[in-house]
VEXFIPA-659893 format. One record per residue (C-alpha): x, y, z; residue number from 1; residue in three letters. Coordinates in nm, 3 decimals. Each point is the difference from the previous one (the first is absolute). Layout:
! VEXFIPA-659893
site px=X, py=Y, pz=Z, nr=NUM, rest=ALA
...
! end
This chain:
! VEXFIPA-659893
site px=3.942, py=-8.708, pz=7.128, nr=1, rest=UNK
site px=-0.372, py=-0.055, pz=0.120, nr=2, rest=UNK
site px=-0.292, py=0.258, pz=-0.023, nr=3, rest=UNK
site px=0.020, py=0.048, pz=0.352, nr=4, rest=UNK
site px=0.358, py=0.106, pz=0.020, nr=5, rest=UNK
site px=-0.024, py=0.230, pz=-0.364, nr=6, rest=UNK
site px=-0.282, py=0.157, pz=0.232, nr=7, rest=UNK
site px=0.192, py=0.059, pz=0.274, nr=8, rest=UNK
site px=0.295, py=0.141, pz=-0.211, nr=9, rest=UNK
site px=-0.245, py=0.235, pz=-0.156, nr=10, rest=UNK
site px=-0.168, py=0.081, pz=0.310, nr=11, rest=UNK
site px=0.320, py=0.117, pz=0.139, nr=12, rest=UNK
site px=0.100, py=0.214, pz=-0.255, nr=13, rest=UNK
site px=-0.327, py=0.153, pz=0.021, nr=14, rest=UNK
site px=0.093, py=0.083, pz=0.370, nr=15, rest=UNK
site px=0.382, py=0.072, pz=-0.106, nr=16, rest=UNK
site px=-0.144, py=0.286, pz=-0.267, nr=17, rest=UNK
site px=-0.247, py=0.167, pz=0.292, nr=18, rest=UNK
site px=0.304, py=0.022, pz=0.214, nr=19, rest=UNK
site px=0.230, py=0.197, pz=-0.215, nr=20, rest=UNK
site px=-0.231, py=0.223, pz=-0.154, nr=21, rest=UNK
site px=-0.023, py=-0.181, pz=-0.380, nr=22, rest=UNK
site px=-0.402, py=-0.036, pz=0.042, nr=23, rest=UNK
site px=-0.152, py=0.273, pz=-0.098, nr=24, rest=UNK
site px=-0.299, py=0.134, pz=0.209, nr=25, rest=UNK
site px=-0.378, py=0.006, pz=-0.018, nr=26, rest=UNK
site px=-0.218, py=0.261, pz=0.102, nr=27, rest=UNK
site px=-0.260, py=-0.116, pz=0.255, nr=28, rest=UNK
site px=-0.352, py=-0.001, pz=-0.173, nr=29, rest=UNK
site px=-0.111, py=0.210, pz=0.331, nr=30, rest=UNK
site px=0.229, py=0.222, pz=-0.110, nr=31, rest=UNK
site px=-0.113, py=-0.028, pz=-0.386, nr=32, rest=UNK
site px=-0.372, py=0.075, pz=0.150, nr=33, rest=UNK
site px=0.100, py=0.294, pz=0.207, nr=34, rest=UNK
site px=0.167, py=0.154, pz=-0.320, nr=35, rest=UNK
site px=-0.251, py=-0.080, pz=-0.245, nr=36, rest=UNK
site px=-0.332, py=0.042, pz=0.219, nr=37, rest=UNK
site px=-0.338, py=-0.172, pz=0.089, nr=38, rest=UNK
site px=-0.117, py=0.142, pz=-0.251, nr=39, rest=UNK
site px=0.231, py=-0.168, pz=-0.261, nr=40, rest=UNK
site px=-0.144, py=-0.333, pz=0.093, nr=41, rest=UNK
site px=-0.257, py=-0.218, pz=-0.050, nr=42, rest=UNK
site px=-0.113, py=-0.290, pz=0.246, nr=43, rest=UNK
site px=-0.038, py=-0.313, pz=-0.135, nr=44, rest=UNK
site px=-0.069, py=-0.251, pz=0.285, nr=45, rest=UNK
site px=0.295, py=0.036, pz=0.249, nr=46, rest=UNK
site px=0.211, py=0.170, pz=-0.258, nr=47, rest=UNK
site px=0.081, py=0.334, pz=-0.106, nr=48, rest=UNK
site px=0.012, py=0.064, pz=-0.357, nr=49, rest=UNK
site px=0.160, py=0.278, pz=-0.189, nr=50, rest=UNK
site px=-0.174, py=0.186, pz=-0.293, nr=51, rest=UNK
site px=0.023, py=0.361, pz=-0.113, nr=52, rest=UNK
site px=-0.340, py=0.148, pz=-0.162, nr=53, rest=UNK
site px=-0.059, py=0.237, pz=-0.236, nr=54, rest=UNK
site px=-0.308, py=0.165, pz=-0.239, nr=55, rest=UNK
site px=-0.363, py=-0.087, pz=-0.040, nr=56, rest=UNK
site px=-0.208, py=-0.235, pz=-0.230, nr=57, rest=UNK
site px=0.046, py=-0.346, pz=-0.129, nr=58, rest=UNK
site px=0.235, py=-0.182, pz=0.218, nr=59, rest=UNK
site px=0.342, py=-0.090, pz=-0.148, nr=60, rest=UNK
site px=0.213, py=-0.233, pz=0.199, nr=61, rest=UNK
site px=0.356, py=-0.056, pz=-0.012, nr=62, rest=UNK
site px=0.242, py=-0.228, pz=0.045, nr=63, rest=UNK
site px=0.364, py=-0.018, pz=0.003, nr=64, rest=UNK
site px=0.280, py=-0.253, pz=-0.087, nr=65, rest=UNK
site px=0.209, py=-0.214, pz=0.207, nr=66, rest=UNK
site px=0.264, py=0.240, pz=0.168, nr=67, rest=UNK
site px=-0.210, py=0.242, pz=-0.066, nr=68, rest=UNK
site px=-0.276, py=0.275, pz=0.234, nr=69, rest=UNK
site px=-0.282, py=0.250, pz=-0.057, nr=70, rest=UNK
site px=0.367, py=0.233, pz=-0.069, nr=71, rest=UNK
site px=-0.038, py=-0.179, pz=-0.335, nr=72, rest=UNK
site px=-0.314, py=0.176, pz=-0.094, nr=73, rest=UNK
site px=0.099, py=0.329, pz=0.144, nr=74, rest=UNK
site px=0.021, py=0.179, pz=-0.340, nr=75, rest=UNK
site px=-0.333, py=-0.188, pz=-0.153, nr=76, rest=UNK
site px=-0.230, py=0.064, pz=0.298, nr=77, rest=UNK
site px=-0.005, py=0.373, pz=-0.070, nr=78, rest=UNK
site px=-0.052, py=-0.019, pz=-0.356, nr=79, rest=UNK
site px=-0.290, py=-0.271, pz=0.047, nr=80, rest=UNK
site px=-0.168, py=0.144, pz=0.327, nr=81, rest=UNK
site px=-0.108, py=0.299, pz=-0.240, nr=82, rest=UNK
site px=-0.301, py=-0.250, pz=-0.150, nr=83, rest=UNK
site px=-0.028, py=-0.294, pz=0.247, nr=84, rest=UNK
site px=0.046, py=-0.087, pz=0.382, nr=85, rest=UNK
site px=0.392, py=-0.162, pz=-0.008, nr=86, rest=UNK
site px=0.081, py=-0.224, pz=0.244, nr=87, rest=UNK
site px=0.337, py=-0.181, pz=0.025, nr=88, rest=UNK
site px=0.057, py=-0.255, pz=0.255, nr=89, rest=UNK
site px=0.340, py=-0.140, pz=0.143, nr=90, rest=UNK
site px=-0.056, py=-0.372, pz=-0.053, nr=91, rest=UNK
site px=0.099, py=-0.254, pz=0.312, nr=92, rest=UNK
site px=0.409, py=0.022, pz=0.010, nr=93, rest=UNK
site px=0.029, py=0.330, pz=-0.126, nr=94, rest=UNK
site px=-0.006, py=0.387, pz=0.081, nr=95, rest=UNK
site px=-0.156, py=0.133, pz=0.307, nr=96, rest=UNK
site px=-0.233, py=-0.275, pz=0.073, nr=97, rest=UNK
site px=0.028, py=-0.250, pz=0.320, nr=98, rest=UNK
site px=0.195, py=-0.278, pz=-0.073, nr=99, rest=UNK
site px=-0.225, py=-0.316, pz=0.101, nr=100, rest=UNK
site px=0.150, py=-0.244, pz=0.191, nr=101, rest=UNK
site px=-0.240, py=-0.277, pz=-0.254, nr=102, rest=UNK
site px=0.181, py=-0.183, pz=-0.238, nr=103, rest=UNK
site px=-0.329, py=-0.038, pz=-0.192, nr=104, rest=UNK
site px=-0.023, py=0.413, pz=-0.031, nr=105, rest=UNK
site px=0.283, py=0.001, pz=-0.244, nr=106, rest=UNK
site px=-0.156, py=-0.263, pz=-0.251, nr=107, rest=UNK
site px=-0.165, py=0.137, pz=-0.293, nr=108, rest=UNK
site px=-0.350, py=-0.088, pz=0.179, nr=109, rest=UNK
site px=0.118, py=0.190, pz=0.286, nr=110, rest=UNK
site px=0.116, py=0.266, pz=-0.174, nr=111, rest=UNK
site px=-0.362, py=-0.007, pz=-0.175, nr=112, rest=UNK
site px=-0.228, py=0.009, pz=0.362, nr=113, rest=UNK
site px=0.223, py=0.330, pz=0.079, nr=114, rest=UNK
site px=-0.108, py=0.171, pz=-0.300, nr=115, rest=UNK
site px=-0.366, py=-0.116, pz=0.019, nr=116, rest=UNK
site px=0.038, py=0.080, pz=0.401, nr=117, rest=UNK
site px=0.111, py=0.362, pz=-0.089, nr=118, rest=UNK
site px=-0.278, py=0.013, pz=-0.300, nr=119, rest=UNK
site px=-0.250, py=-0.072, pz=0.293, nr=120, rest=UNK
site px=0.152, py=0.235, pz=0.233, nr=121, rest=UNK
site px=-0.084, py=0.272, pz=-0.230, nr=122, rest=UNK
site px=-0.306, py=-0.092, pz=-0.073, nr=123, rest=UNK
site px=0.043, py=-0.087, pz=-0.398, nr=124, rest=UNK
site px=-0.167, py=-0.262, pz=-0.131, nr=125, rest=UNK
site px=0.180, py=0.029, pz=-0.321, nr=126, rest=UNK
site px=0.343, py=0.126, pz=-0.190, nr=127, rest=UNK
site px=0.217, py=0.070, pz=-0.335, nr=128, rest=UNK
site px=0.309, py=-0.187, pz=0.140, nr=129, rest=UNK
site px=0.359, py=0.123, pz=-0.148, nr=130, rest=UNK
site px=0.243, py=-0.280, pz=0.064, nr=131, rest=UNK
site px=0.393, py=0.020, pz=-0.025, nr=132, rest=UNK
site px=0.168, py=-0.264, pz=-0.073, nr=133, rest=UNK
site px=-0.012, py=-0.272, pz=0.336, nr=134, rest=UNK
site px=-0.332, py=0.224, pz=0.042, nr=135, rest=UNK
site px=-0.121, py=-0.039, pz=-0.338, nr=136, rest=UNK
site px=0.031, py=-0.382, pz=0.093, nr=137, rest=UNK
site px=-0.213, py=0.073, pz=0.296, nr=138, rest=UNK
site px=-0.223, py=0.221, pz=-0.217, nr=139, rest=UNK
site px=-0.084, py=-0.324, pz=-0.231, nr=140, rest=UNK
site px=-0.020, py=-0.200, pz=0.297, nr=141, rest=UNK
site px=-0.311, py=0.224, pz=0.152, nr=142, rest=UNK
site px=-0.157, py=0.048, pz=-0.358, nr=143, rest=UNK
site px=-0.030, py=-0.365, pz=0.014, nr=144, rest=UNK
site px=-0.091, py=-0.108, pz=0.335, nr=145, rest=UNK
site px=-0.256, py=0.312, pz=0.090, nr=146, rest=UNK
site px=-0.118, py=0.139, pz=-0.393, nr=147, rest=UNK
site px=-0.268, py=0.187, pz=0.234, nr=148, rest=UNK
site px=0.253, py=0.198, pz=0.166, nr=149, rest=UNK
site px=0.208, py=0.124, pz=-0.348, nr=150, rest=UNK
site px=-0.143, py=0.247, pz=-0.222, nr=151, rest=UNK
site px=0.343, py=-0.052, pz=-0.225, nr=152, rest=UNK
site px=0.365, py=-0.048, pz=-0.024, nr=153, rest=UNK
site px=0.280, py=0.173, pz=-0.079, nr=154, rest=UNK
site px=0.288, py=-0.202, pz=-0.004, nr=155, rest=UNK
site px=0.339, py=0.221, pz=-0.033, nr=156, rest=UNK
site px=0.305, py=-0.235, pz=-0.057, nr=157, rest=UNK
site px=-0.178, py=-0.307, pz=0.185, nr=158, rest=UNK
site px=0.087, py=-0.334, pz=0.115, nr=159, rest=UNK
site px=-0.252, py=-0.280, pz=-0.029, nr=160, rest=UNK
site px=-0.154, py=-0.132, pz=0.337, nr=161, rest=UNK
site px=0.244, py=-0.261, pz=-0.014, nr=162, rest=UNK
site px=0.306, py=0.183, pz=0.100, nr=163, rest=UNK
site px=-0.101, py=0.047, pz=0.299, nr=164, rest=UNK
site px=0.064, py=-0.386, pz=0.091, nr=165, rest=UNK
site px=0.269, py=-0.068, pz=-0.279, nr=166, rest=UNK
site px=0.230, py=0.253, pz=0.208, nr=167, rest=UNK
site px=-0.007, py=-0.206, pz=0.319, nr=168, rest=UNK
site px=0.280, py=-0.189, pz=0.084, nr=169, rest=UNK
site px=0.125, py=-0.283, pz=0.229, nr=170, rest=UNK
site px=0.306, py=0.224, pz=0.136, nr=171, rest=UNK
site px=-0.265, py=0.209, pz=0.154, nr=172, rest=UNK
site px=-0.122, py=-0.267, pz=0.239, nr=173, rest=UNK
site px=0.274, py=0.068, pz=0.203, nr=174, rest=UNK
site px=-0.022, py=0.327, pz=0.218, nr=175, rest=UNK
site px=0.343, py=0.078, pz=0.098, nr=176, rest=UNK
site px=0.119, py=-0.016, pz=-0.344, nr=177, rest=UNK
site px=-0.266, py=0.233, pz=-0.130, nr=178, rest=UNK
site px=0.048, py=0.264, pz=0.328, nr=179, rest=UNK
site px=0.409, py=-0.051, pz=-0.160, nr=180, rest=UNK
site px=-0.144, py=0.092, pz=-0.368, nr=181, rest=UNK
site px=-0.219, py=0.288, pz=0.129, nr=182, rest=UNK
site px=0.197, py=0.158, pz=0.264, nr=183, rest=UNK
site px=0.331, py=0.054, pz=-0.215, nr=184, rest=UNK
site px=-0.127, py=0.001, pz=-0.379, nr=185, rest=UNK
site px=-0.314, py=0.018, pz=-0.063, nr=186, rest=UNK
site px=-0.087, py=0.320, pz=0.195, nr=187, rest=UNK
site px=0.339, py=0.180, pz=-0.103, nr=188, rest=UNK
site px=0.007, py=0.311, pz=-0.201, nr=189, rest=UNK
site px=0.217, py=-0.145, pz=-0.310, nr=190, rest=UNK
site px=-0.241, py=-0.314, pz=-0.036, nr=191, rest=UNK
site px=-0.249, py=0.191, pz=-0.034, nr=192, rest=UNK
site px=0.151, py=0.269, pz=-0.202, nr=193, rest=UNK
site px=0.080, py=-0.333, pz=-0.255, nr=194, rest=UNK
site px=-0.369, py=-0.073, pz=0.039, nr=195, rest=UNK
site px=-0.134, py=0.309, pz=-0.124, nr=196, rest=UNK
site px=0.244, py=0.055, pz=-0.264, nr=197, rest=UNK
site px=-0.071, py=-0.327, pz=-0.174, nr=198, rest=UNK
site px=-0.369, py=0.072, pz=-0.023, nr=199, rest=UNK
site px=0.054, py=0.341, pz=-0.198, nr=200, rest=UNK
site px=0.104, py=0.064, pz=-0.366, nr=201, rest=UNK
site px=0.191, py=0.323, pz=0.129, nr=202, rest=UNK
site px=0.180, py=-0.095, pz=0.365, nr=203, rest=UNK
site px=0.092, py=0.369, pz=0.079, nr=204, rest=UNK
site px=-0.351, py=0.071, pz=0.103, nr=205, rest=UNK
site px=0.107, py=-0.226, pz=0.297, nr=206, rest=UNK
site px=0.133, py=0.252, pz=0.247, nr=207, rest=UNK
site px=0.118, py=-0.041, pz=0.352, nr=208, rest=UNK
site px=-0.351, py=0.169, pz=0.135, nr=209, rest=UNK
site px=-0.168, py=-0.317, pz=-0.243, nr=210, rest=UNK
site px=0.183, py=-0.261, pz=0.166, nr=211, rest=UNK
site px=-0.073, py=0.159, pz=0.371, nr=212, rest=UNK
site px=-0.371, py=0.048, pz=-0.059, nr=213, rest=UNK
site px=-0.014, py=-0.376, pz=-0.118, nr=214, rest=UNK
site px=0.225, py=-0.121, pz=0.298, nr=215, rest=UNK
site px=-0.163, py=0.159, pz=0.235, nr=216, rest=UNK
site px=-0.372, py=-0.171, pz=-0.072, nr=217, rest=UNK
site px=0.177, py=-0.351, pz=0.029, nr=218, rest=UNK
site px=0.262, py=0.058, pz=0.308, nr=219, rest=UNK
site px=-0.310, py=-0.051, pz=0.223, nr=220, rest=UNK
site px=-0.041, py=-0.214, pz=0.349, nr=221, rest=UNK
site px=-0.123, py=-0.324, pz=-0.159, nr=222, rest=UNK
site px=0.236, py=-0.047, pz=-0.301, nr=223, rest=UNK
site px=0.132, py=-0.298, pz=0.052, nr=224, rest=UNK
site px=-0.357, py=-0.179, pz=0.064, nr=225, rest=UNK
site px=-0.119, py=0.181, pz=-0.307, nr=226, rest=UNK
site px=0.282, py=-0.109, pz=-0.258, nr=227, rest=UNK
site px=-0.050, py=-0.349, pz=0.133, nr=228, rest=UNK
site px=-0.338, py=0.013, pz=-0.016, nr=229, rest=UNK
site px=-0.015, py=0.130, pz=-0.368, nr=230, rest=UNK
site px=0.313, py=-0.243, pz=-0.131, nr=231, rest=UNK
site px=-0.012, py=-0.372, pz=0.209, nr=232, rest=UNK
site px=-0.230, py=-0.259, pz=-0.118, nr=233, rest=UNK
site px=-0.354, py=-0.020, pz=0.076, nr=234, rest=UNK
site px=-0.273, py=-0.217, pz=-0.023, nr=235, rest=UNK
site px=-0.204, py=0.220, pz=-0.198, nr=236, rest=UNK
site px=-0.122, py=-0.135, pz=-0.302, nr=237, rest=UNK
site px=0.192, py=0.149, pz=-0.345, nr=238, rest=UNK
site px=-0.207, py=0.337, pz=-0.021, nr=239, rest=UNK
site px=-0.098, py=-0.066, pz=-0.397, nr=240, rest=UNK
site px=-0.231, py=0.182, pz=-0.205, nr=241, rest=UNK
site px=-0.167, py=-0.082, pz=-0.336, nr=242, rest=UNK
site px=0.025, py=0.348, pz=-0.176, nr=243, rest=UNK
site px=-0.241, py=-0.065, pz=-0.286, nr=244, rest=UNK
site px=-0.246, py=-0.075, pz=0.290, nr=245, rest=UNK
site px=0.023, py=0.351, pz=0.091, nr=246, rest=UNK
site px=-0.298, py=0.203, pz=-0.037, nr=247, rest=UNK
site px=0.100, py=0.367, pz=0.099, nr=248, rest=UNK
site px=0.129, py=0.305, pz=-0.194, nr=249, rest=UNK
site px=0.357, py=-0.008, pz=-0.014, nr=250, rest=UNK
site px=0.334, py=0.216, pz=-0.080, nr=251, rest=UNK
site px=0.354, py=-0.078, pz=-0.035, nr=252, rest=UNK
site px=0.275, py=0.231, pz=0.027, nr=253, rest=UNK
site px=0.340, py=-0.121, pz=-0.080, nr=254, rest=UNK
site px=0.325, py=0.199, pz=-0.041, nr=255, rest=UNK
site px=0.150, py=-0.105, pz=-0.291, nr=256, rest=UNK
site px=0.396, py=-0.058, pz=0.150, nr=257, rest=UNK
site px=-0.162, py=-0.168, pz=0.297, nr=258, rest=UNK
site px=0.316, py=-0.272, pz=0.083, nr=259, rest=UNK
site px=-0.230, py=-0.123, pz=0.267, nr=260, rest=UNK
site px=-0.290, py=-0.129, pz=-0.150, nr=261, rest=UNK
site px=0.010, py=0.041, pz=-0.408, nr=262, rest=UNK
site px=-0.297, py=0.231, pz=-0.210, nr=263, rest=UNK
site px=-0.003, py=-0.312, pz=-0.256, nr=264, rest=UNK
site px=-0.091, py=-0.237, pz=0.333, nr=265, rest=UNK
site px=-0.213, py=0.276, pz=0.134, nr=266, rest=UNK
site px=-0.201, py=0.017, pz=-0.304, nr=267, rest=UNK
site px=-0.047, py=-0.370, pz=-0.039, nr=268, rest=UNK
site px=-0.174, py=0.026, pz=0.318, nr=269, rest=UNK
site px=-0.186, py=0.246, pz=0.025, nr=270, rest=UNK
site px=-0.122, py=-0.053, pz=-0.352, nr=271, rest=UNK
site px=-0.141, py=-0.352, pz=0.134, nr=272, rest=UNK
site px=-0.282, py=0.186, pz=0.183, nr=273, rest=UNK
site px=-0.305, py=0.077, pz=-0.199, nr=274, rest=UNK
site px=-0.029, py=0.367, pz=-0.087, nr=275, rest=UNK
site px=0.334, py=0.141, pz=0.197, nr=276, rest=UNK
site px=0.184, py=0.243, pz=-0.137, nr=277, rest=UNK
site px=0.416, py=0.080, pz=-0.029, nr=278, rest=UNK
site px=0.166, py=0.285, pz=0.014, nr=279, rest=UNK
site px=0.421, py=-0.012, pz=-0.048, nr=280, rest=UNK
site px=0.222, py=0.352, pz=0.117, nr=281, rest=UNK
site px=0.298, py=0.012, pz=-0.187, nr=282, rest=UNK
site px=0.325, py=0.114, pz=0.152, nr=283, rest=UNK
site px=-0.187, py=-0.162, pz=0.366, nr=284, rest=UNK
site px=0.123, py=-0.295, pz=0.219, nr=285, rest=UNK
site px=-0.161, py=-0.200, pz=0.243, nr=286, rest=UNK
site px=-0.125, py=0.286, pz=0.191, nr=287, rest=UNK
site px=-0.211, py=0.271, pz=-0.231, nr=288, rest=UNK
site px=-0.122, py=0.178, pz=0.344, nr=289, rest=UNK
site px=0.330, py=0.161, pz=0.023, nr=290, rest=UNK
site px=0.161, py=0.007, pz=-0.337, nr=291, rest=UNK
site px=-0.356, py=0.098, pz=-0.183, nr=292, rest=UNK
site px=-0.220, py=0.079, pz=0.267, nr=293, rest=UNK
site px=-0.194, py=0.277, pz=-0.232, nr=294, rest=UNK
site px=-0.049, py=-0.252, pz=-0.279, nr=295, rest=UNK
site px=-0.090, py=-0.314, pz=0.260, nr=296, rest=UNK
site px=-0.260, py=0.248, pz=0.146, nr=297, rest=UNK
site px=-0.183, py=0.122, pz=-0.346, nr=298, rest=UNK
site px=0.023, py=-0.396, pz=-0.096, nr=299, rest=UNK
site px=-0.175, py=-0.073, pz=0.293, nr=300, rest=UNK
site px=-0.259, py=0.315, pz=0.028, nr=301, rest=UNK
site px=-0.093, py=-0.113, pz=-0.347, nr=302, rest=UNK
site px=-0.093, py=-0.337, pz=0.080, nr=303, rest=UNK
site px=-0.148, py=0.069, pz=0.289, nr=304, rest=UNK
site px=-0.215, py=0.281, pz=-0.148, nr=305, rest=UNK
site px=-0.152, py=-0.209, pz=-0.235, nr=306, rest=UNK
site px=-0.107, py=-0.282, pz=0.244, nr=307, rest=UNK
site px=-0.383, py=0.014, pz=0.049, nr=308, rest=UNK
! end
């Protein structure tokens, strides 16, 4: 069978799915803006982006994971905004921000201009960045590329740059076969639900109100643009990163029964850059903000604290 016809095959069952009711729906982001307010969003160039503020002094900026929102951060930006000015961002693809129709916005350089874009917006020249995991990647990524514009890193169960583009796949090229993958899996409560309870040491912290409140920042207009923008192949260049070139002040964090991305692999890594720092949480998976949110908060206030 050619490309063409798989295509077409796909295509239909794309349209055979919308028909009887086995898509499930996305919001409209004018509806998402209406709900969350103006004042929820920042405008960088033609686009609206979503970031919830919080607290005075140094600015700490933070990014989520890949699946993941400024929900992520809802138990750390209380806890942090008591000492700094916390801002968490929803990257390009994810939470309440516009979904850009650019297939160059969800590339790790893309994903890079709409943090420096918000950055600007607000009028900070420069920021502690927390990274999680695909934003810990993107964390690295800005350390190296604009050193002017970090003040340090915290890197809390993070990929290196590279994952970004050793994620992407050729089965993503094609467009009905990715609306197939996102409209009946990807966006469904139990895939989810198997998500979330892979990256925790303890899955019964994963409740139905969990898996809504993540669902909910992904079933957005745009979804389908957005998944293929962040998984089919680019022509970016690979995204890598000397970390003993590094010169910034630097923690990790690392739960130590993280299945995702080990504490021994973590530790290499961040012990490559000059001067960093590691902290492990026992009894924590791959996400300390809500298993250990009170001991990923003092880990980080410490740090923090004692940059000059």
């Amino acid at each position: 069978m050619g490309k063409q016809a798989v295509q077409a095959r796909v295509a239909a069952a794309v349209a055979v799915c919308a028909l009887a009711s086995g898509c499930v729906s996305l919001v409209p982001f004018e509806r998402v803006r209406a709900e969350v307010g103006d004042a929820g969003f920042v405008q960088v160039g033609g686009q609206r982006v979503h970031v919830e503020q919080a607290g005075e002094g140094e600015p700490v900026v933070l990014l989520h994971g890949f699946g993941g929102s400024t929900y992520l951060w809802r138990q750390m930006t209380p806890r942090l905004a008591g000492h700094f000015r916390v801002v968490a961002i929803d990257l390009n693809g994810f939470g309440w921000t516009e979904r850009p129709r650019a297939r160059e916005a969800y590339t790790l350089e893309g994903q890079a201009a709409l943090v420096l874009g918000v950055l600007d917006a607000l009028g900070i020249e420069r920021a502690h960045l927390v990274g999680h995991s695909y934003g810990g990647g993107l964390a690295i990524w800005l350390a190296a590329q604009h050193p002017e514009r970090v003040r340090s890193l915290s890197l809390v169960a993070s990929t290196l740059p590279t994952y970004a583009s050793a994620r992407r796949s050729r089965w993503a090229a094609w467009r009905p076969l990715v609306a197939l993958f996102v409209r009946t899996r990807a966006l469904r409560e139990g895939f989810v639900r198997r998500g979330l309870e892979r990256a925790v040491a303890d899955p019964t912290i994963v409740t139905d109100e969990l898996v809504r409140a993540y669902l909910a920042r992904l079933r957005v207009e745009g979804a389908t643009r957005a998944f293929q923008g962040l998984t089919a192949p680019t022509s970016e260049v690979r995204p890598e990163v000397r970390l003993e070139a590094l010169h910034v002040p630097t923690l990790g964090v690392w739960g130590e029964q993280d299945r995702l991305l080990s504490v021994e692999a973590g530790a290499r890594g961040v012990g490559r850059i000059p001067g960093s720092r590691f902290v492990r949480l026992p009894g924590v998976g791959h996400l300390p903000m809500e298993e250990a949110p009170d001991r990923l908060a003092a880990a980080l206030e410490e740090f923090l604290a004692a940059q000059p």
